[in-house]
C-alpha positions as CSV (number, residue, x, y, z in Angstrom):
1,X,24.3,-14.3,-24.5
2,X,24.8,-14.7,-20.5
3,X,25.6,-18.4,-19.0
4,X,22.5,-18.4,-16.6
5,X,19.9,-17.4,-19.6
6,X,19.6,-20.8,-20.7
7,X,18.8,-22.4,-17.7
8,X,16.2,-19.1,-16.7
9,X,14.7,-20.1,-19.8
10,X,14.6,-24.2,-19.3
11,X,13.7,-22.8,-15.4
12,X,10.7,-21.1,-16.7
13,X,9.4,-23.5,-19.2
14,X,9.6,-26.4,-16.7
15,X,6.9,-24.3,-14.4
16,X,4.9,-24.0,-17.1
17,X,4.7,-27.3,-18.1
18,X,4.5,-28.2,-14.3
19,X,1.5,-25.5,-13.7
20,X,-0.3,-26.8,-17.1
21,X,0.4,-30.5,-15.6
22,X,-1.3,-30.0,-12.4
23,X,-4.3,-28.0,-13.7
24,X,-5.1,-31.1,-16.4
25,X,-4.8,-33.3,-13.3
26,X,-6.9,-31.3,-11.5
27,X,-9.5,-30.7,-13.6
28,X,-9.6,-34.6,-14.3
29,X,-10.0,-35.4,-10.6
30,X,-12.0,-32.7,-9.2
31,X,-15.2,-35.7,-9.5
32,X,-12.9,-37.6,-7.0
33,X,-12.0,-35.5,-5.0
34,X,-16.1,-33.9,-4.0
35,X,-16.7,-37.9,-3.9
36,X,-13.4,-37.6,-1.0
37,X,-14.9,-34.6,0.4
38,X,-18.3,-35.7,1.4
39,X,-17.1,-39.3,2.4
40,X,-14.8,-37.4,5.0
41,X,-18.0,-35.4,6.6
42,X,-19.8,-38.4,6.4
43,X,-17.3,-40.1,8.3
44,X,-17.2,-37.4,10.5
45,X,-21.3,-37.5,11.0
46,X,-21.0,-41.0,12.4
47,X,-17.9,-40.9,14.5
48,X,-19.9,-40.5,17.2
49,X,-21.9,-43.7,17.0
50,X,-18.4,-45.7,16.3
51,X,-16.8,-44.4,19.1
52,X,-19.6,-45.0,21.7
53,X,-19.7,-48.7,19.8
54,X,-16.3,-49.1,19.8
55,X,-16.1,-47.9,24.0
56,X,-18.7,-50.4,24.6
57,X,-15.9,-53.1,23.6
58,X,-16.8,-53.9,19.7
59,X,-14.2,-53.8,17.0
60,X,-14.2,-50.5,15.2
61,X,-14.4,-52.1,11.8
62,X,-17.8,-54.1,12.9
63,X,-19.1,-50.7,15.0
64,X,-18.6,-48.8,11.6
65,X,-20.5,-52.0,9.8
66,X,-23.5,-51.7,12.1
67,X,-23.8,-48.0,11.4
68,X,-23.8,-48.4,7.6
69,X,-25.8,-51.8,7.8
70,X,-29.0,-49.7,10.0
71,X,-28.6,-47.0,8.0
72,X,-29.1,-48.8,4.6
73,X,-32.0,-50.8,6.3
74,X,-33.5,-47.4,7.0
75,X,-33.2,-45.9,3.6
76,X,-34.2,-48.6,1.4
77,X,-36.9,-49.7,3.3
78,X,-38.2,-46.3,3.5
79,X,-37.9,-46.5,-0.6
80,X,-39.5,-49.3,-0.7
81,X,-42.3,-47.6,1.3
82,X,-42.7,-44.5,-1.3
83,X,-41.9,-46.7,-4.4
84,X,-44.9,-48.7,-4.0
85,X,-47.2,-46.0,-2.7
86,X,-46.1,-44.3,-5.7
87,X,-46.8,-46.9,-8.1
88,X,-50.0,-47.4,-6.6
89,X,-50.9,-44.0,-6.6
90,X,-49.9,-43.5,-10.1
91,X,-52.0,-46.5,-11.3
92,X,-55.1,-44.8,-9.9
93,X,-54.3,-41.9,-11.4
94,X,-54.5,-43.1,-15.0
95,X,-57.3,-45.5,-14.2
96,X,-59.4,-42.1,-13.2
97,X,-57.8,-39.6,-16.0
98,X,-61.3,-40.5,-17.6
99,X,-63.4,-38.9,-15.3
100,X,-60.8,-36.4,-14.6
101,X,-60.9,-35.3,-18.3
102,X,-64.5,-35.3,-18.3
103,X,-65.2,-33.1,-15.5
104,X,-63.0,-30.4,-16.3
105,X,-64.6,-30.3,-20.1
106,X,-67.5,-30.1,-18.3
107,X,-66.4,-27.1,-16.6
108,X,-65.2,-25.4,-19.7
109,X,-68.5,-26.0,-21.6
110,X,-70.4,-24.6,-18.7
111,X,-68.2,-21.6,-18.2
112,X,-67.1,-20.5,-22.0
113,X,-70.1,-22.0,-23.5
114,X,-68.0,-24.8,-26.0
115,X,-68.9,-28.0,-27.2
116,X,-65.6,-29.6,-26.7
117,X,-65.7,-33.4,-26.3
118,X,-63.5,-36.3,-25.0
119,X,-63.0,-38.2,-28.0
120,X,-62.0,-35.3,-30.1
121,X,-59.0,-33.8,-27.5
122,X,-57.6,-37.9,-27.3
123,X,-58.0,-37.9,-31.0
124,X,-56.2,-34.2,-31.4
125,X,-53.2,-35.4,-28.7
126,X,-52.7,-38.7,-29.8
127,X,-52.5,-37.4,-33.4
128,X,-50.1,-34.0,-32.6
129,X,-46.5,-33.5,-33.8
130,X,-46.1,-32.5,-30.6
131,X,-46.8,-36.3,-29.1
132,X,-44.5,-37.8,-31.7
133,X,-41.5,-35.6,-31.3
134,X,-41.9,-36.6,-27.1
135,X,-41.9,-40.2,-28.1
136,X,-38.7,-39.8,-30.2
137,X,-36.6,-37.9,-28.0
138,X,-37.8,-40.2,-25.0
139,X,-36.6,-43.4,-27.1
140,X,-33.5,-41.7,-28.1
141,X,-32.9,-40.3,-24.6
142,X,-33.3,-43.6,-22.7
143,X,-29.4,-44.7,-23.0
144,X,-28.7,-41.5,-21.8
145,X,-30.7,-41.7,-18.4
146,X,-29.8,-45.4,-17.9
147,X,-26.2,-44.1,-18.5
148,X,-26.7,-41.1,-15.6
149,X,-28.4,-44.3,-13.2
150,X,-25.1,-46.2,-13.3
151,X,-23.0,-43.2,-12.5
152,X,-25.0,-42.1,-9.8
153,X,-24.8,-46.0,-8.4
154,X,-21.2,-45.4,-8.9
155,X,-20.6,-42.5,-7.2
156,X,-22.5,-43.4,-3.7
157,X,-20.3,-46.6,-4.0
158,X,-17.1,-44.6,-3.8
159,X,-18.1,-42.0,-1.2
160,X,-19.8,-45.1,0.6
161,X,-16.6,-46.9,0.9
162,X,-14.2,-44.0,1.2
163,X,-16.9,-42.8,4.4
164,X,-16.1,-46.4,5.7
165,X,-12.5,-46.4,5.5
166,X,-11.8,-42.9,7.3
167,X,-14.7,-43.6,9.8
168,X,-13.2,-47.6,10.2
169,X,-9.8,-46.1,10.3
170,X,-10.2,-43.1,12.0
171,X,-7.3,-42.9,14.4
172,X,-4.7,-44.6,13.0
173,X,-4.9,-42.4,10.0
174,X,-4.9,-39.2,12.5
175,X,-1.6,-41.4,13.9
176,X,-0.5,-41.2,10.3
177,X,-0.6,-37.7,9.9
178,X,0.5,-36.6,13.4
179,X,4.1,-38.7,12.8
180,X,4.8,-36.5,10.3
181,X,4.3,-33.0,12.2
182,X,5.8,-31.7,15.0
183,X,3.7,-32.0,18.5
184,X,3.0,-28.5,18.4
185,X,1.0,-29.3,15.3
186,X,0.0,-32.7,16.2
187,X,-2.1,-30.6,19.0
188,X,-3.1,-28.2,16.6
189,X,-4.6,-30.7,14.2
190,X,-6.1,-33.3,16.8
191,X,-8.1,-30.3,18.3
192,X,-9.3,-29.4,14.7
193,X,-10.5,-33.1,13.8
194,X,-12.5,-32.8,17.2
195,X,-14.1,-29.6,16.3
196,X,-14.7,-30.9,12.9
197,X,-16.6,-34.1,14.1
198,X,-18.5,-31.8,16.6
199,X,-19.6,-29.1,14.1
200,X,-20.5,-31.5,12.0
201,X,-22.7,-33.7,14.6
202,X,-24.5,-30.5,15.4
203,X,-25.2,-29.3,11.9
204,X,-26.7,-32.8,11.3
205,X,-28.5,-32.5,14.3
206,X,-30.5,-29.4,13.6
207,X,-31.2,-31.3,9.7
208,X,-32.3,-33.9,11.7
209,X,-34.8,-31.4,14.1
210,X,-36.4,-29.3,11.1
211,X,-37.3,-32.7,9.5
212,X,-38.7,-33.8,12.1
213,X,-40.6,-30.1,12.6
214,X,-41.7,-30.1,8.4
215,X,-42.9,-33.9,8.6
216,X,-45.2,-32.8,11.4
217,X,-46.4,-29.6,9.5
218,X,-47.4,-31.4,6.7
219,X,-48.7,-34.1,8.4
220,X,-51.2,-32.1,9.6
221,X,-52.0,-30.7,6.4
222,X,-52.1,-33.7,4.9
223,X,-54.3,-35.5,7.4
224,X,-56.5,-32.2,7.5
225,X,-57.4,-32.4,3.8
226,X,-58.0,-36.7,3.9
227,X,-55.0,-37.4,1.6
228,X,-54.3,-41.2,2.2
229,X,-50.8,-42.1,3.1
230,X,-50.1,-38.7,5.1
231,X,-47.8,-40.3,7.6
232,X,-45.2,-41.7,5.1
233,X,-45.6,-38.4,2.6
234,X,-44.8,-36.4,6.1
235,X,-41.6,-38.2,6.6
236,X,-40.7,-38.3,3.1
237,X,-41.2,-34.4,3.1
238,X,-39.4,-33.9,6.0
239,X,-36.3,-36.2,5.1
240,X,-35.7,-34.8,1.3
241,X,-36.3,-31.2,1.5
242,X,-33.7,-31.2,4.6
243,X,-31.2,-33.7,3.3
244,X,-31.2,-32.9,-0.3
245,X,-30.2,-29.0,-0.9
246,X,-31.1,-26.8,-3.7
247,X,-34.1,-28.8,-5.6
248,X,-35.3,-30.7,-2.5
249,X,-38.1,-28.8,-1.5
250,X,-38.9,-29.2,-5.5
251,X,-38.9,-32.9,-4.8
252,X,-40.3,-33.4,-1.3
253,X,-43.4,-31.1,-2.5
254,X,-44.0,-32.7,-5.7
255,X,-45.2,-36.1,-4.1
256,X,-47.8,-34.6,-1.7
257,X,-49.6,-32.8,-4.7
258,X,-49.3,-35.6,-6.8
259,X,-51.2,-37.5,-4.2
260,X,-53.5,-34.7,-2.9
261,X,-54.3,-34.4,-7.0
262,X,-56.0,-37.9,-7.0
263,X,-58.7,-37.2,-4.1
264,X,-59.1,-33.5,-5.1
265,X,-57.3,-31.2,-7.3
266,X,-57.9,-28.1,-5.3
267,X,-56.2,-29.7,-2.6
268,X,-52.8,-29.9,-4.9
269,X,-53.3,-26.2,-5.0
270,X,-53.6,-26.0,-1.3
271,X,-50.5,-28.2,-0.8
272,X,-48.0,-26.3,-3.3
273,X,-49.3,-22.7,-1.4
274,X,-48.4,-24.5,2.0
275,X,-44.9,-26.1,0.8
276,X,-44.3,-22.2,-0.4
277,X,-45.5,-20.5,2.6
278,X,-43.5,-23.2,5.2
279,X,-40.3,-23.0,3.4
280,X,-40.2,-19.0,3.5
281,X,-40.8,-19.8,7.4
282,X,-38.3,-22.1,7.3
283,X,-35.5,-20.2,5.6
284,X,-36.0,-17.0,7.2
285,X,-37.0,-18.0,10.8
286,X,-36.6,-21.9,11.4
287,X,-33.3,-22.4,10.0
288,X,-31.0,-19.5,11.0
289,X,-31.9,-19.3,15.0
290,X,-31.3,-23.5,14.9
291,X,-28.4,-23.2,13.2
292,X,-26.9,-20.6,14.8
293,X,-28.1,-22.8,18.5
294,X,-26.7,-26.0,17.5
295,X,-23.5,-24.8,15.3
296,X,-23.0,-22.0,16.6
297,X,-22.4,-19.6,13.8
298,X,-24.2,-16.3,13.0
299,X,-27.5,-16.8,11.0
300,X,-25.9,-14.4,8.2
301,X,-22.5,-16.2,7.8
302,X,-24.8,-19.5,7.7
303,X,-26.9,-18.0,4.8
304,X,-23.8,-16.8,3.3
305,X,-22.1,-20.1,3.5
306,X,-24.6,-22.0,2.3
307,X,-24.9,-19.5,-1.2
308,X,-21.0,-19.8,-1.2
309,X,-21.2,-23.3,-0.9
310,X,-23.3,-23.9,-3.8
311,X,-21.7,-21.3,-6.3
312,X,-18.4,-23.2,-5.9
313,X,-19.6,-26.9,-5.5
314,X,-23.1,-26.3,-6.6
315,X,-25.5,-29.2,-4.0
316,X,-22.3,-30.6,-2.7
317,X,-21.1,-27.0,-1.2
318,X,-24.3,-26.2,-0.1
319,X,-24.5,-29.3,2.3
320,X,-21.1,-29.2,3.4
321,X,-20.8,-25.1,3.9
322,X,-22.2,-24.6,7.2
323,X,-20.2,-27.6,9.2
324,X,-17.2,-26.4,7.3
325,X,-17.5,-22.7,8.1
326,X,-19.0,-23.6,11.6
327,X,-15.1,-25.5,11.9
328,X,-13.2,-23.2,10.2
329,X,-14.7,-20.6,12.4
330,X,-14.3,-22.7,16.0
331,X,-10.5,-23.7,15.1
332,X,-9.6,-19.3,14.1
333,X,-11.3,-18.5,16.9
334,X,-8.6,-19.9,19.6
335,X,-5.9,-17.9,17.6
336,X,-7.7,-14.4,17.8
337,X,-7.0,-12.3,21.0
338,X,-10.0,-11.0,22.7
339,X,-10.2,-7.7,24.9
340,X,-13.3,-6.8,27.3
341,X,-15.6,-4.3,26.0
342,X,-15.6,-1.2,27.5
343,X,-18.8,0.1,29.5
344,X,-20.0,2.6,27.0
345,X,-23.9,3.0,25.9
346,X,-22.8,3.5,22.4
347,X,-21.6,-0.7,22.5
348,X,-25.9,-1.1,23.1
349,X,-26.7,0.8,20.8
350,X,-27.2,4.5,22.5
351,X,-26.1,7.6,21.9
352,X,-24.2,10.0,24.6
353,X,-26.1,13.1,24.7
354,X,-24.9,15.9,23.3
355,X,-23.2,13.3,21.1
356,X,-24.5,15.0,17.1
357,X,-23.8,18.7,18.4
358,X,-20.5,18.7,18.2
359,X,-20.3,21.4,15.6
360,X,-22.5,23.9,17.9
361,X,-19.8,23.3,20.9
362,X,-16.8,24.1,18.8
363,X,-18.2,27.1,17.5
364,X,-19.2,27.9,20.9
365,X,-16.6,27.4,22.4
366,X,-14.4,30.5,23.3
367,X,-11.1,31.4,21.9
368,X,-9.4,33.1,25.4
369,X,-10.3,29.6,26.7
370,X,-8.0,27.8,24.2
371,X,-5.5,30.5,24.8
372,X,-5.8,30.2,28.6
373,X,-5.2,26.3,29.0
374,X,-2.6,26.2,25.8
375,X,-4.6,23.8,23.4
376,X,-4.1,25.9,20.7
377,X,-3.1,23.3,18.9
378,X,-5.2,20.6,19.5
379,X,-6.9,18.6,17.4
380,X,-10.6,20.5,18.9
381,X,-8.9,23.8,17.8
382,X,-7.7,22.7,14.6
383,X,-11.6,21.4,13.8
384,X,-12.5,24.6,14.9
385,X,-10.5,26.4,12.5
386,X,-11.4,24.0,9.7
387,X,-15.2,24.5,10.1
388,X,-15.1,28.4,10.2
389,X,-13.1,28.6,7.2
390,X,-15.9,26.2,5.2
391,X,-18.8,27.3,6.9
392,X,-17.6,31.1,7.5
393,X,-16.9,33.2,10.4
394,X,-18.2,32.4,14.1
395,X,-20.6,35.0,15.7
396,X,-17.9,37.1,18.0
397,X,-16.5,36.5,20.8
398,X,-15.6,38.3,24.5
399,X,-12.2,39.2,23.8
400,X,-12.9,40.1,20.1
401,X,-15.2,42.4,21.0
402,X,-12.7,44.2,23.3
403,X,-10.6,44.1,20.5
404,X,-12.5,46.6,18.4
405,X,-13.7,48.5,21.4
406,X,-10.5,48.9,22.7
407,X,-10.0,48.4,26.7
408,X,-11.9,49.8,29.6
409,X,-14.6,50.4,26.9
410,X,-13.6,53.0,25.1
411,X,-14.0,54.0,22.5
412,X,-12.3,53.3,19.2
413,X,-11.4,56.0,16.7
414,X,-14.9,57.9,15.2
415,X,-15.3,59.7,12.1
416,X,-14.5,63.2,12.7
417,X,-11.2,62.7,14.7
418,X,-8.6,62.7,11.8
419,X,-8.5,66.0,11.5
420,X,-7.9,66.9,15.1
421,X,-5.1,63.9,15.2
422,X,-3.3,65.2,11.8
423,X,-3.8,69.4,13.8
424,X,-2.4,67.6,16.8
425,X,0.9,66.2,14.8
426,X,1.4,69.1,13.8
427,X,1.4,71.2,16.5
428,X,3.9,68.6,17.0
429,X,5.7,68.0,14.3
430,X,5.9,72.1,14.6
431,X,7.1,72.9,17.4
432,X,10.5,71.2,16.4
433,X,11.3,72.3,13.1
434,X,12.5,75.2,11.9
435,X,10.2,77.0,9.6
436,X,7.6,77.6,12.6
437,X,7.2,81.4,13.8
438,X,6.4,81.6,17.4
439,X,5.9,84.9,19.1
440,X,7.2,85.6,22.3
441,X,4.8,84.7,24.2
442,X,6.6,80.7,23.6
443,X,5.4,78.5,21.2
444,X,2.1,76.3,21.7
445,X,3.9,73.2,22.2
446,X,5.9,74.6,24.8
447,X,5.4,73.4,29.0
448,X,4.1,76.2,30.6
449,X,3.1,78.6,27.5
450,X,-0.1,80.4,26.8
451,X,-2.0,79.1,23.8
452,X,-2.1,81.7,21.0
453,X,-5.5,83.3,19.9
């Protein structure tokens, strides 16, 4: 057995056991590492408002503070807002299911001619299998949810304080990791953590316009059709379905026609068509000509991005795809070399005329030319000769034609002439051998002689 087979073997087992190692680990931490992930472009969302704050003479750690502290102000009074309108709303809702039930029984016992009645359906639902297998699974699945509550809790109090920490400590941890590149690189990666907090301002700035463009959409829809607290549904429409990806239009749309249900339910039907019919106009038109203004990528590679995004990270990807593209895209583009496009109609979009008959000029094209300017060999020629042999023969051209009609025009040997041509030979052919009798008057192939009779 060789020396160095051992140690190939204990060589290949260790990177196995590394490679298994770091995949375990991986796998273990990937939760920690999306929580890392979006606290960084969260961080990178509010840089601006630290560094004007921290320009204006505050501490970076109390500029960063003030940020968070409005921002949480914000968003739980703006809970606190929908959470009682909700409950409100939902109390009137069962306190009318009464009248609610009636009228549509009414309706069926006009229309299909029944004699259903109140107290039999609450009798019929409250007695159902159906009603007791809800009630278990809900009682059952109660540790469950409460269990999902205090890991959601969880998780915005990590990215919350990881957000804090990059956004508190933003330059001296770009200090830490310049020291340990060269300044080529330190260049290189300073100009990347500005694009990044730029992209990234922009992308939250066009979220933050097509909220503001959807709140006022269905506020007037809402206001329209008397449905009572249509300022605050507005806002809440505008602030999920733009700041929660994938099911957020689910959940911004649901509220409205829960409310809309309660004065009319037609006017639930009316809301779901218009939450349908806006978010078609906002994913097709709305979205991918303000994203492309405001990050500056192409409506396409946002799309694509964003369905990227979200088949890797699922609702994470999808709301960090486009400022990571947009940066990814912004930081390449200062390493690819550029050349100015040449003035040709075909870079709009037009055709040069004359452009899609290029098989009728080679075939046209004459053969004495290409032997006259010695391209005989060019690539033209060599088309040419590829396209007669697939599509046939060309028609016939000048100088083939004096080929067969020989020169001067003419004519080429006609039926008939053999005979003279092989007499004529010989006549020839005679005259010099030996077996030929010529009388004295000289033989017929002779200068000067008389032809015989």
């Amino acid at each position: 057995m060789p020396r160095w087979l051992p140690r190939a073997m204990v060589l290949a087992l260790s990177l196995v056991a590394v490679f298994q190692l770091g995949s375990w680990a991986f796998h273990q931490l990937i939760g920690l590492l999306v929580n890392i992930l979006i606290a960084f472009f969260l961080a990178l969302a509010i840089e601006p408002a630290v560094s004007w704050m921290a320009s204006k003479g505050l501490r970076r750690g109390f500029a960063t503070f003030l940020v968070f502290l409005i921002t949480l102000i914000a968003v739980a009074g703006f809970v606190t807002l929908l959470g009682s309108m909700l409950a409100g709303q939902i109390i009137k809702m069962v306190e009318d299911f009464p009248a609610y039930l009636d009228s549509v029984i009414s309706w069926i016992n006009t229309t299909f001619h029944t004699e259903l009645r109140r107290v039999d359906i609450q009798e019929g639902l409250l007695r159902s299998d159906w009603l007791k297998r809800y009630v278990q699974n809900s009682a059952t699945g109660v540790l469950d949810i409460s269990a999902q509550v205090l890991g959601g809790l969880f998780q915005l109090l990590t990215i919350g304080l990881f957000s804090f920490y990059f956004a508190a400590d933003g330059p001296r941890l770009r200090r830490a990791l310049c020291s340990v590149l060269p300044p080529a690189k330190q260049a290189e990666v300073l100009r990347a953590w500005e694009i990044a907090v730029d992209k990234t301002g922009g992308y939250l700035y066009s979220r933050g316009l097509m909220a503001m463009i959807s709140g006022i959409a269905h506020y007037v829809l809402l206001e329209y059709l008397n449905v009572p607290y249509a300022p605050a549904l507005a806002v809440w429409v505008g602030l999920v379905s733009q700041f929660i990806p994938t099911i957020g239009t689910y959940l911004a749309g649901a509220l409205p026609m829960l409310i809309a249900f309660t004065v009319n339910p037609w006017y639930a039907l009316w809301v779901l068509v218009f939450v349908v019919i806006y978010q078609q106009f906002e994913n097709y038109v709305l979205q991918p000509k303000l994203t492309a203004k405001t990050v500056d990528i192409h409506p396409a590679v946002a799309f694509g991005s964003v369905v990227a995004g979200t088949a890797l990270l699922g609702a994470v990807g999808a709301l960090i795809a486009i400022p990571a593209i947009a940066t990814l895209q912004a930081f390449l583009g200062a390493y690819v070399k550029r050349y100015a496009v040449t003035d040709d109609p075909r870079v709009h979009g037009h055709r040069r005329r004359g452009s899609g008959n290029l098989l009728a000029r080679l075939r046209n094209r004459p053969r004495t030319e290409r032997d006259e300017d010695g391209s005989g060999s060019d690539v033209l020629t060599r088309v040419r000769e590829r396209l007669e042999h697939k599509w046939g023969p060309t028609r016939p051209s000048d100088d083939a034609t004096q080929e067969e009609t020989g020169p001067q025009g003419e004519a080429g040997p006609q039926e008939g002439d053999g005979p003279q041509e092989e007499g004529g030979s010989q006549e020839e052919d005679g005259s010099q051998g030996p077996g030929r009798d010529t009388g004295p008057e000289g033989s017929a192939g002779s200068e000067g002689g008389t032809p015989r009779e």
